[in-house]
C-alpha positions, 0 to 999 in steps of 0.5 A: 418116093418124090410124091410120098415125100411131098405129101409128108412134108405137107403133113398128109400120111396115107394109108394107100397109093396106087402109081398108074403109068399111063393108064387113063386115070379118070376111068380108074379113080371112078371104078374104085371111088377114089377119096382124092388124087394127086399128080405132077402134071396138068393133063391128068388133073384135067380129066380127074377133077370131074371125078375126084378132089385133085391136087398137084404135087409139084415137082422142082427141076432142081430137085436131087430127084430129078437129077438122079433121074437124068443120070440113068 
């Protein structure tokens, strides 16, 4: 939810999203010809920008959602 309501407030709506864990990121956006790609972390923008227009969505530590996250 964080990432869709991130690309909300930006005004971006999309039509398709896929979440991939931890698989290799780069190989997935080649095989299906991604438009563009957005991610929290530095690591996987990296080896995704060769590929595809990549982007990052950043995440506030003070965000509720994190907060959440750290109750479980």
């Amino acid at each position: 939810m964080r990432v869709i309501k991130t690309l909300r407030k930006w005004g971006v709506y999309v039509d398709e999203v896929y979440f991939l864990g931890g698989v290799s990121k780069d190989k997935v956006l080649k095989a299906f010809g991604a438009h563009i790609f957005f991610d929290d972390q530095d690591t996987h923008l990296l080896s995704s920008r060769e590929f595809v227009p990549s982007g990052k969505v950043p995440y506030i530590t003070e965000s509720p959602l994190k907060k959440k996250d750290q109750t479980k």
